[in-house]
MIPA-310357 format. One line per 4 residues: number of its first residue (from 0); their letters; for each residue x, y, z of N, C-alpha, C, O. Coordinates in nm, 3 decimals, always signed. Example, Ala and Ser with C-alpha at 12.3 -4.5 7.8 and 13.67 -1.06 7.14 Angstrom:
0> AS> +1.319/-0.569/+0.780/+1.230/-0.450/+0.780/+1.320/-0.330/+0.780/+1.424/-0.332/+0.846 | +1.285/-0.225/+0.708/+1.367/-0.106/+0.714/+1.290/+0.003/+0.787/+1.341/+0.114/+0.804
END
This chain:
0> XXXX> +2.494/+4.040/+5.107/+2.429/+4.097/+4.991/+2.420/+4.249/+5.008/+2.381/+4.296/+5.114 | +2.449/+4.313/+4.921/+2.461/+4.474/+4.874/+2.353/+4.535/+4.874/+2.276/+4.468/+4.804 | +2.296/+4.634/+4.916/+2.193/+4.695/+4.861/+2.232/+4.805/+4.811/+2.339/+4.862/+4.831 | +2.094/+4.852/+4.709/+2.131/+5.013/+4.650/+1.974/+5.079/+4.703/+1.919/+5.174/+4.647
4> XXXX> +1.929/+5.017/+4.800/+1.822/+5.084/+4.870/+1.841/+5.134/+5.004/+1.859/+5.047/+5.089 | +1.843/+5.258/+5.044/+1.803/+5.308/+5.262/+1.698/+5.258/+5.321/+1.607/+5.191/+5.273 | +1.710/+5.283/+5.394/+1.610/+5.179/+5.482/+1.484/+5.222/+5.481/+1.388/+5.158/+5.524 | +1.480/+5.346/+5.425/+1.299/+5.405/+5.355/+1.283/+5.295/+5.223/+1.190/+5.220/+5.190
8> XXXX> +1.385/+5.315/+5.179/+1.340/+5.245/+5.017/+1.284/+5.102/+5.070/+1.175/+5.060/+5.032 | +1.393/+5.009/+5.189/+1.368/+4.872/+5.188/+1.171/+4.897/+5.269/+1.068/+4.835/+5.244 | +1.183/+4.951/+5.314/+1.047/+4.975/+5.365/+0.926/+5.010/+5.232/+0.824/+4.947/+5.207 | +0.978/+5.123/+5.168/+0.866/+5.085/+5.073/+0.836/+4.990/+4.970/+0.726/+4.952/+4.929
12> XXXX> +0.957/+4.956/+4.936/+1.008/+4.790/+4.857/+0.878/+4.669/+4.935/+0.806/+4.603/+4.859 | +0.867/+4.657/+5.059/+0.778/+4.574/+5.150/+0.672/+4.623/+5.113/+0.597/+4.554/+5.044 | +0.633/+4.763/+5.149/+0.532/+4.784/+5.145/+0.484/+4.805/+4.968/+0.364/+4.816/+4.943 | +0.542/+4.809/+4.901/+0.492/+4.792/+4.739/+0.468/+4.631/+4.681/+0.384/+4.588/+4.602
16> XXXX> +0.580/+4.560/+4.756/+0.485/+4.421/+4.733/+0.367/+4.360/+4.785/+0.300/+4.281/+4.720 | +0.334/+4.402/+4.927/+0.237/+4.398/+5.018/+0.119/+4.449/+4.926/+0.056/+4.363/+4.864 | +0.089/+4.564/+4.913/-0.014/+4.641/+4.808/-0.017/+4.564/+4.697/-0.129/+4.526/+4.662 | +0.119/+4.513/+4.600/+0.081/+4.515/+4.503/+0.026/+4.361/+4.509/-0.062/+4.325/+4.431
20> XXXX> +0.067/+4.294/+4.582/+0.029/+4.140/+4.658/-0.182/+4.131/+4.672/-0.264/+4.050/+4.628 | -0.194/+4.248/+4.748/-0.330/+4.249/+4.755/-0.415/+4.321/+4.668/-0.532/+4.345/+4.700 | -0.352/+4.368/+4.529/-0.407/+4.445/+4.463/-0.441/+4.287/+4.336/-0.541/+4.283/+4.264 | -0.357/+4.200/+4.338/-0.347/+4.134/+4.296/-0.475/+4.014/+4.302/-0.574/+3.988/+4.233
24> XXXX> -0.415/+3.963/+4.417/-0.560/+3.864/+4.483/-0.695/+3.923/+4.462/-0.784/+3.857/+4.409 | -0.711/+4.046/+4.503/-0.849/+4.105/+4.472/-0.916/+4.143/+4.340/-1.034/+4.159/+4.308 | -0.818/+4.150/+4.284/-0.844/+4.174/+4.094/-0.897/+3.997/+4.096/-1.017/+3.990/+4.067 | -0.857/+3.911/+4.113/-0.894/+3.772/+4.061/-0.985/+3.737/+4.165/-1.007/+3.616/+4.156
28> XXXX> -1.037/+3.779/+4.242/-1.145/+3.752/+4.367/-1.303/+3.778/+4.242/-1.331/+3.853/+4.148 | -1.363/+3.676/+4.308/-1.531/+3.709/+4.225/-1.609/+3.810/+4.312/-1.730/+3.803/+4.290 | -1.580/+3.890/+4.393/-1.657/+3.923/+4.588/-1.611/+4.105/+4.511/-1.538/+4.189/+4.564 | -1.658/+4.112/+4.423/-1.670/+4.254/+4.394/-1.808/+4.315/+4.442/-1.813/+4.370/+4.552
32> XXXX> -1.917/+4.306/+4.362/-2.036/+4.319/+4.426/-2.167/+4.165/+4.478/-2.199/+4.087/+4.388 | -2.202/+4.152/+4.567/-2.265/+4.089/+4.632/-2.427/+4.113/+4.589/-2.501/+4.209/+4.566 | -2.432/+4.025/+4.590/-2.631/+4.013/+4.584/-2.716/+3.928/+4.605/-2.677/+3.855/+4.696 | -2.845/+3.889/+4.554/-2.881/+3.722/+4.551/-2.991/+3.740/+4.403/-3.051/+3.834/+4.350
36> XXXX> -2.973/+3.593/+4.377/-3.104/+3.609/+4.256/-3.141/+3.418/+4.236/-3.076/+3.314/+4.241 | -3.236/+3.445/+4.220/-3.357/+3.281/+4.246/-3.315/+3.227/+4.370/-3.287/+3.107/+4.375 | -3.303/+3.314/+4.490/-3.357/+3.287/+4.628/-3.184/+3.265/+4.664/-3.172/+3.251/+4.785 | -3.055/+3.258/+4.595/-2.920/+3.214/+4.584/-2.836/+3.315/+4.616/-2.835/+3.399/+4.526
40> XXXX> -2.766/+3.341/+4.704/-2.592/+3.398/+4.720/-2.551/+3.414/+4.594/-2.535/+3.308/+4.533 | -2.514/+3.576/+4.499/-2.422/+3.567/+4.384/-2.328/+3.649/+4.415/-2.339/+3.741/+4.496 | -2.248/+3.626/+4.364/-2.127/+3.760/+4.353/-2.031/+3.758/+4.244/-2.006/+3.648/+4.195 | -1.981/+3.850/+4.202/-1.938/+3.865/+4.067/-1.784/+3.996/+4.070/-1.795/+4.113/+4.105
44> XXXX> -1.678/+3.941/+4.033/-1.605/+4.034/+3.991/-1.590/+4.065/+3.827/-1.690/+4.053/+3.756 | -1.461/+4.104/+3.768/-1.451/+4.211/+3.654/-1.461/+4.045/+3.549/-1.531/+4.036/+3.448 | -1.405/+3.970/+3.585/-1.443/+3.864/+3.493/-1.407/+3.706/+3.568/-1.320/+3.626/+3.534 | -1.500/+3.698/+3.677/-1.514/+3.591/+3.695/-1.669/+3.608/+3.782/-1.709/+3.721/+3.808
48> XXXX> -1.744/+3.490/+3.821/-1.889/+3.531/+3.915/-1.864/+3.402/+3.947/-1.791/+3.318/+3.894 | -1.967/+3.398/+4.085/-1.967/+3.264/+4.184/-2.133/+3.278/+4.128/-2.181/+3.377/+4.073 | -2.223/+3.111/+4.168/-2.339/+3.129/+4.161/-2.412/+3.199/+4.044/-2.453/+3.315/+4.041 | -2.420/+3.095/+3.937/-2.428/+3.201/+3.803/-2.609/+3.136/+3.781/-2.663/+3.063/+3.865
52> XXXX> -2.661/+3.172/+3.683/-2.771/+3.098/+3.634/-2.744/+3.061/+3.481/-2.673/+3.116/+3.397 | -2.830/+2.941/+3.473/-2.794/+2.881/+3.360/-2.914/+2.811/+3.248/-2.948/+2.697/+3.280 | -2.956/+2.847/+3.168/-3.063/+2.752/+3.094/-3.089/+2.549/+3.104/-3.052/+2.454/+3.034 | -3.154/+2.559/+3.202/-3.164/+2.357/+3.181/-3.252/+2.368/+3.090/-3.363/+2.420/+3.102
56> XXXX> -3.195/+2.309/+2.977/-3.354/+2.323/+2.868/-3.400/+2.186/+2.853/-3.453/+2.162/+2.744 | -3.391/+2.079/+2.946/-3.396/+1.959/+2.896/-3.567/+1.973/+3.030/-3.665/+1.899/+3.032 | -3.541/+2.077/+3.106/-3.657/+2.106/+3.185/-3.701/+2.251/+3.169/-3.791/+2.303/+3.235 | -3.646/+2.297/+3.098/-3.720/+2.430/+3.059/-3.722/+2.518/+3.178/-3.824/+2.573/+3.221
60> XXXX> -3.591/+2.531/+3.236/-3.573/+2.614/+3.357/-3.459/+2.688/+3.329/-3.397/+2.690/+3.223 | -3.429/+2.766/+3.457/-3.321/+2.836/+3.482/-3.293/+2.787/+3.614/-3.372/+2.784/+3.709 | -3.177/+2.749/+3.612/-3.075/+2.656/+3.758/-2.973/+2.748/+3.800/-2.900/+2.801/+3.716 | -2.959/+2.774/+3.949/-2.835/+2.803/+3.960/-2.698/+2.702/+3.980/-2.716/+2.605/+4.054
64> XXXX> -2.589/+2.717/+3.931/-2.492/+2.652/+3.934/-2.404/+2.695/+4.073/-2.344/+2.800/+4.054 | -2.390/+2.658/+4.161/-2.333/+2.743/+4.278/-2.178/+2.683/+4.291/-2.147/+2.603/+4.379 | -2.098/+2.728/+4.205/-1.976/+2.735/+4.170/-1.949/+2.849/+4.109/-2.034/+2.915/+4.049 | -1.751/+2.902/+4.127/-1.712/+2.972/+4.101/-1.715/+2.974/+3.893/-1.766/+2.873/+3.844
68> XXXX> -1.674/+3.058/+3.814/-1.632/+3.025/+3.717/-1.577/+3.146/+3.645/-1.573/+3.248/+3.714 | -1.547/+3.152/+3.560/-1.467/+3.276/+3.451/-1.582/+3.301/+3.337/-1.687/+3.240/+3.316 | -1.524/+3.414/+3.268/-1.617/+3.430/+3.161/-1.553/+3.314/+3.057/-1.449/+3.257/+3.092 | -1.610/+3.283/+2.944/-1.553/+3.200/+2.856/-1.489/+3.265/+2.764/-1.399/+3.214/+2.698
72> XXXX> -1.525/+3.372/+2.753/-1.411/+3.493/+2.623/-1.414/+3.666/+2.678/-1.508/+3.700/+2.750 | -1.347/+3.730/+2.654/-1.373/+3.834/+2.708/-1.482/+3.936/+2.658/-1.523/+4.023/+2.735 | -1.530/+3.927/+2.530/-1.689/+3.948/+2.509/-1.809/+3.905/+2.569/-1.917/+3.962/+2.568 | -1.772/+3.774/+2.633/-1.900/+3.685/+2.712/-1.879/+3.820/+2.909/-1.919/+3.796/+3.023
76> XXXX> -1.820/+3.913/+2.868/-1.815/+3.984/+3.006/-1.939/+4.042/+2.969/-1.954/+4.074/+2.852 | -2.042/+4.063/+3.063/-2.188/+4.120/+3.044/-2.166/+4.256/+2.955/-2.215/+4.267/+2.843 | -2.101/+4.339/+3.006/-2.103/+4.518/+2.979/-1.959/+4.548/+2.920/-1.850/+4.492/+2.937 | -2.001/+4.660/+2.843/-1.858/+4.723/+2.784/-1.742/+4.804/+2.952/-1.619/+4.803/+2.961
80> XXXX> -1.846/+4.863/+3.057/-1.776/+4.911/+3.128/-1.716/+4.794/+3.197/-1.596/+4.803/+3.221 | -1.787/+4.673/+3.238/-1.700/+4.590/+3.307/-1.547/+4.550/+3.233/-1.441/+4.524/+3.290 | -1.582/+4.556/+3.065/-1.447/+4.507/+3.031/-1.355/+4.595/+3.032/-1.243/+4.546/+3.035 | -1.359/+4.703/+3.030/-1.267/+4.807/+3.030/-1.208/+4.815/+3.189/-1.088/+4.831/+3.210
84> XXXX> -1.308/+4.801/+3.296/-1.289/+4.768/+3.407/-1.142/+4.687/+3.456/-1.049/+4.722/+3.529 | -1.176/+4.539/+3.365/-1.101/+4.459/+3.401/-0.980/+4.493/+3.286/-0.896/+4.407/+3.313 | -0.942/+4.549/+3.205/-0.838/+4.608/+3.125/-0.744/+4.710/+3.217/-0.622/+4.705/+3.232 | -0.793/+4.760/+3.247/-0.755/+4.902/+3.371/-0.722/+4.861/+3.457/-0.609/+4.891/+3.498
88> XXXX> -0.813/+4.763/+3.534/-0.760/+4.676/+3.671/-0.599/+4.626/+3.621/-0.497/+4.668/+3.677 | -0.601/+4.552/+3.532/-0.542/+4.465/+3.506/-0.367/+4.501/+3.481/-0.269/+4.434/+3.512 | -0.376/+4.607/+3.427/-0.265/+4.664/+3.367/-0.234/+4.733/+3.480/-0.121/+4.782/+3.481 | -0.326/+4.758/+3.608/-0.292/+4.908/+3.717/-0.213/+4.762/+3.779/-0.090/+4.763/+3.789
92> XXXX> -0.299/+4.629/+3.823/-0.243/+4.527/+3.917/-0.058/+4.519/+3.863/+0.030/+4.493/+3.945 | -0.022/+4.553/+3.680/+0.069/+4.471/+3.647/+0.192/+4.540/+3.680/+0.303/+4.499/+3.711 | +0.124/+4.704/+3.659/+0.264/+4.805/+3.669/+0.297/+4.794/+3.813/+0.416/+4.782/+3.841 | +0.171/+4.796/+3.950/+0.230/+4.797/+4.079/+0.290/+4.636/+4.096/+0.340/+4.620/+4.208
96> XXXX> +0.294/+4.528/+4.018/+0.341/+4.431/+4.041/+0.506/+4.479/+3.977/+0.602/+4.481/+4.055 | +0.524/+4.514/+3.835/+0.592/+4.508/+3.776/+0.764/+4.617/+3.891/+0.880/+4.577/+3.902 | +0.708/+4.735/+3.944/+0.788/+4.807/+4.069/+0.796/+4.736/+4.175/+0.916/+4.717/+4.193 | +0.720/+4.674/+4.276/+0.733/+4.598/+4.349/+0.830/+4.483/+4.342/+0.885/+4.450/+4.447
100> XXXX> +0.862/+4.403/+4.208/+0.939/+4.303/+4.214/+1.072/+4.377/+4.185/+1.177/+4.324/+4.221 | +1.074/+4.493/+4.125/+1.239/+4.567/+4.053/+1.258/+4.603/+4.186/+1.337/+4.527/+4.242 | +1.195/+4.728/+4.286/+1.225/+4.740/+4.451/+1.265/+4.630/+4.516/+1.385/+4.645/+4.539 | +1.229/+4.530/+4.557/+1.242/+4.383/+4.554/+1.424/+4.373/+4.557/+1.511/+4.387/+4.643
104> XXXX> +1.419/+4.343/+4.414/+1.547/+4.295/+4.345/+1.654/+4.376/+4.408/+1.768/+4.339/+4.436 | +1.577/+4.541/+4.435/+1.673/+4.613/+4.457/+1.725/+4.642/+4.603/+1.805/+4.717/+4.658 | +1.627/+4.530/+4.640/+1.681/+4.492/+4.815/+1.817/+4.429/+4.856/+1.898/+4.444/+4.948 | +1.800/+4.333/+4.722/+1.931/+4.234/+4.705/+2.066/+4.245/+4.579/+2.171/+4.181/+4.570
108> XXXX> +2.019/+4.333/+4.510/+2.181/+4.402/+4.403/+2.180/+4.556/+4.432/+2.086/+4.636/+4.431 | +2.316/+4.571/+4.458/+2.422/+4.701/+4.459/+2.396/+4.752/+4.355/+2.421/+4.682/+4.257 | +2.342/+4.879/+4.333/+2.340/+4.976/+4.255/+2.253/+4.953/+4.150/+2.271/+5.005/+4.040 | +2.176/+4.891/+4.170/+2.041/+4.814/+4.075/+1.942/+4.990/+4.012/+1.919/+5.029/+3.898
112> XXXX> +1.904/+5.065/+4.176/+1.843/+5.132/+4.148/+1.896/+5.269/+4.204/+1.972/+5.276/+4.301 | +1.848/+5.377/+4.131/+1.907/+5.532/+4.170/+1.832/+5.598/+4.151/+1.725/+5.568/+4.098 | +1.871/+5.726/+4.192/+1.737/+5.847/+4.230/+1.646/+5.831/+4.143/+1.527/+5.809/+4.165 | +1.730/+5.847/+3.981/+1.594/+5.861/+3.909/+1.521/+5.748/+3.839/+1.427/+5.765/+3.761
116> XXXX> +1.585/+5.600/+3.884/+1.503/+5.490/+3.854/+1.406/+5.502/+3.962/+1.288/+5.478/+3.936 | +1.442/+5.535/+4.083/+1.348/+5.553/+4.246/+1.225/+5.626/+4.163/+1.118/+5.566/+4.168 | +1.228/+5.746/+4.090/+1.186/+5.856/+4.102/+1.018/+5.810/+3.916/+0.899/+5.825/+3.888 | +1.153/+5.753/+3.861/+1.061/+5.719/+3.780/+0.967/+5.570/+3.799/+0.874/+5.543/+3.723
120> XXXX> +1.007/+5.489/+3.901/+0.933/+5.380/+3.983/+0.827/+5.440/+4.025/+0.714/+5.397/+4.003 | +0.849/+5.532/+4.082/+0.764/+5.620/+4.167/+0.619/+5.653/+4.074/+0.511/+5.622/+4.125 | +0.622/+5.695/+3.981/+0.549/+5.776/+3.855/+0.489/+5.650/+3.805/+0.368/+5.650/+3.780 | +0.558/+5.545/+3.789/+0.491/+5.415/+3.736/+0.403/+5.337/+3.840/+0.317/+5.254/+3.810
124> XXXX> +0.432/+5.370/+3.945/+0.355/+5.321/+4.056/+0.217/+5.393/+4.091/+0.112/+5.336/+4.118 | +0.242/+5.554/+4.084/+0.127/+5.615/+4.087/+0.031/+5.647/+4.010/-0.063/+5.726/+4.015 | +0.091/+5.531/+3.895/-0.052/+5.550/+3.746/-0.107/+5.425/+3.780/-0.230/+5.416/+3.772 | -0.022/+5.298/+3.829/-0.101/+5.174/+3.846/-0.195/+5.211/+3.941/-0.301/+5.149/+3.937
128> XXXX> -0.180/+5.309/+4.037/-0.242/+5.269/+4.183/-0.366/+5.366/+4.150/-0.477/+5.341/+4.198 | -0.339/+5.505/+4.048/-0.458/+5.596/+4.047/-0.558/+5.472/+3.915/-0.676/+5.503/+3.896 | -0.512/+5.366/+3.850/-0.599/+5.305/+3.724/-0.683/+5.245/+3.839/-0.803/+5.254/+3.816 | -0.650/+5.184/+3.961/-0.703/+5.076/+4.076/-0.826/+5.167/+4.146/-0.941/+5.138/+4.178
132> XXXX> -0.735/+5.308/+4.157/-0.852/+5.379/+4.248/-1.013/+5.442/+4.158/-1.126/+5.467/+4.201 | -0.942/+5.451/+3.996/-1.031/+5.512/+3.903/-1.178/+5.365/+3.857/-1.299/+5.375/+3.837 | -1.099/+5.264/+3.856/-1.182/+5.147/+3.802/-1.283/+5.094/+3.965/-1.385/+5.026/+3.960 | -1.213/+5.150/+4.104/-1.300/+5.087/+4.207/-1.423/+5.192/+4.196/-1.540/+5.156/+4.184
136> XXXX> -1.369/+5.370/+4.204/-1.463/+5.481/+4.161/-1.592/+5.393/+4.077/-1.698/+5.358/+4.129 | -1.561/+5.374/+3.975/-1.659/+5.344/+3.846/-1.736/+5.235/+3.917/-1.854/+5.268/+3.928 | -1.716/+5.139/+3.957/-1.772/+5.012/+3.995/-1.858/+5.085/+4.125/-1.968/+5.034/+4.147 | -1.818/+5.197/+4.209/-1.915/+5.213/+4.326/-2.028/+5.300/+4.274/-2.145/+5.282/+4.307
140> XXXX> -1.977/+5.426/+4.166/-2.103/+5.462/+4.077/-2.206/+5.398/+4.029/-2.326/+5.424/+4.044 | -2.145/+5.295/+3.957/-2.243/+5.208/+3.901/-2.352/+5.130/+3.974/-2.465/+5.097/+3.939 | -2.281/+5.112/+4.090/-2.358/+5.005/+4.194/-2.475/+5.084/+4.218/-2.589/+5.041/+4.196 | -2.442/+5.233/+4.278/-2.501/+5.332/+4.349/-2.618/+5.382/+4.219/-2.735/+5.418/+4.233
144> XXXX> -2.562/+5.373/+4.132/-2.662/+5.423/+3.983/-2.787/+5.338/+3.963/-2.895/+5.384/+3.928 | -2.763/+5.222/+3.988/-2.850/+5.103/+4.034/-2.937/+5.128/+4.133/-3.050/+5.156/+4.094 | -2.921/+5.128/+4.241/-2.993/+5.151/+4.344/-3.086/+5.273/+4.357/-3.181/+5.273/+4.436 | -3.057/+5.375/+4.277/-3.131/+5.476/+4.273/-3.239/+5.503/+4.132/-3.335/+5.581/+4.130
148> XXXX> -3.195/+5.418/+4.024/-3.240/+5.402/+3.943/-3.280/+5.264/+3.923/-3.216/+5.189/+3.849 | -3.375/+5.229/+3.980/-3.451/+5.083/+3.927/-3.480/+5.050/+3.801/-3.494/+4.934/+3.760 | -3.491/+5.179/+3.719/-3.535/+5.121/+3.574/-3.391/+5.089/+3.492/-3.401/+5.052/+3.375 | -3.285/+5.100/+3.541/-3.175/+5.065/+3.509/-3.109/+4.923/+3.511/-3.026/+4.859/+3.447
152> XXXX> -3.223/+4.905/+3.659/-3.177/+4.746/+3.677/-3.269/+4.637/+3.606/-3.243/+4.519/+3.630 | -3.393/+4.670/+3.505/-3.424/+4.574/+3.390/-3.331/+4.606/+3.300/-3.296/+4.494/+3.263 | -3.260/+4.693/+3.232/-3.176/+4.676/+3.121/-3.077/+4.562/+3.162/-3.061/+4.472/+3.079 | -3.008/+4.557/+3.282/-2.906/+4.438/+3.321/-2.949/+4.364/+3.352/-2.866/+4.278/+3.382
156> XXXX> -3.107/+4.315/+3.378/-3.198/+4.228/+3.408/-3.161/+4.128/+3.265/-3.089/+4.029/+3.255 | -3.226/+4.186/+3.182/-3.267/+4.171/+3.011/-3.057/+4.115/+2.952/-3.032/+4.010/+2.893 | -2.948/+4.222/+2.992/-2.812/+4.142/+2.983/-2.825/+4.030/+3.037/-2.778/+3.932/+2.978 | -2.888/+4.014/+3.157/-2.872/+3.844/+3.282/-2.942/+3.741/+3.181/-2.876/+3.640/+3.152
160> XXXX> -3.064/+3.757/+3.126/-3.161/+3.668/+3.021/-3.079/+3.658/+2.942/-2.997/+3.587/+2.999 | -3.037/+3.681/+2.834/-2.909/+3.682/+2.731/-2.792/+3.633/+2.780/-2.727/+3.570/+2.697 | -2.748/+3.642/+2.884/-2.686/+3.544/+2.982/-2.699/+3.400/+2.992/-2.612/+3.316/+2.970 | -2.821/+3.381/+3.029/-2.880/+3.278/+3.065/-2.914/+3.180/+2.970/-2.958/+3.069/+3.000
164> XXXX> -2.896/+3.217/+2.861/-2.942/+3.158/+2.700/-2.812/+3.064/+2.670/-2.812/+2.944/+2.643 | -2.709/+3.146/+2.680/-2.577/+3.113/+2.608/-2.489/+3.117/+2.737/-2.410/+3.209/+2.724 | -2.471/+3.052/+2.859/-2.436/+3.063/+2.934/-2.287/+3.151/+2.968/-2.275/+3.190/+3.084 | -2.186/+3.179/+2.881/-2.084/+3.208/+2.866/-1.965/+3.184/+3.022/-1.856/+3.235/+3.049
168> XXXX> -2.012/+3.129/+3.062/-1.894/+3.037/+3.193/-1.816/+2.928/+3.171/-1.856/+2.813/+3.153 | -1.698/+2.968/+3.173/-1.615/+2.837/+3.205/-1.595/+2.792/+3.357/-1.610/+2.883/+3.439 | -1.566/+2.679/+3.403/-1.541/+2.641/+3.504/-1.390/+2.701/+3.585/-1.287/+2.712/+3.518 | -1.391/+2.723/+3.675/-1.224/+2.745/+3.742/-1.114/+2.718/+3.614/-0.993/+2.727/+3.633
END
């Protein structure tokens, strides 16, 4: 089999599926931020959470469900920044997926790729990877915005209650 890659390219070809491999898994991971609430382990990524709470109204409680699950629509995502979050994630995961598999290809066909497909791979790779680094930015602000501002954390208190009403989880 032919290549139209040097042995830098086949190296970054590896190393762009590798990244874009774990950029991947971690976008669909729930282990974004960690916490606990009614004495329970939660954790929550851009649109899925482990350990959710839920209205039992047949006892007039709030239960935790300690399973993974998804949102049920992409409005049922608590916050406008999380959804944009997971929009940004999503599209940064698709373009470093989308170079990674053409590098790839271009491990195994002759003349597949050239300077300036290399060059414009390149440019498409470094918008997916700066959307990954801009959407983790936002998510550590926010966390940190929290922690310093307590009166911030009843407004997402008061989102969790509204939560809790209309559960908006689907199962796996």
């Amino acid at each position: 089999m032919a290549s139209s890659l040097t042995c830098t390219g086949m190296i970054w070809a590896l190393l762009s599926f590798l990244c874009a491999a774990a950029s991947c898994i971690g976008f669909f991971m729930p282990y974004w931020l960690l916490g606990s609430q009614l004495e329970k382990s939660v954790s929550f990524g851009t649109f899925r959470r482990c350990s959710y709470p839920v209205r039992d109204e047949s006892r007039q409680t709030t239960v935790m469900v300690e399973q993974c699950g998804r949102y049920a629509s992409f409005q049922a995502i608590p916050s406008a920044e999380w959804r944009i979050c997971t929009v940004v994630t999503g599209l940064g995961c698709g373009l470093l997926l989308l170079v990674a598999l053409t590098a790839l290809m271009g491990c195994c066909v002759s003349e597949l790729i050239s300077r300036t497909v290399g060059r414009v791979a390149g440019g498409i790779q470094f918008l997916g990877g700066l959307s990954l680094i801009s959407c983790s930015s936002a998510v550590k602000c926010a966390r940190n915005e929290l922690i310093e501002k307590p009166s911030l954390l009843k407004v997402h208190k008061k989102k969790l209650k509204t939560l809790e009403m209309g559960d908006g989880v689907v199962g796996q």
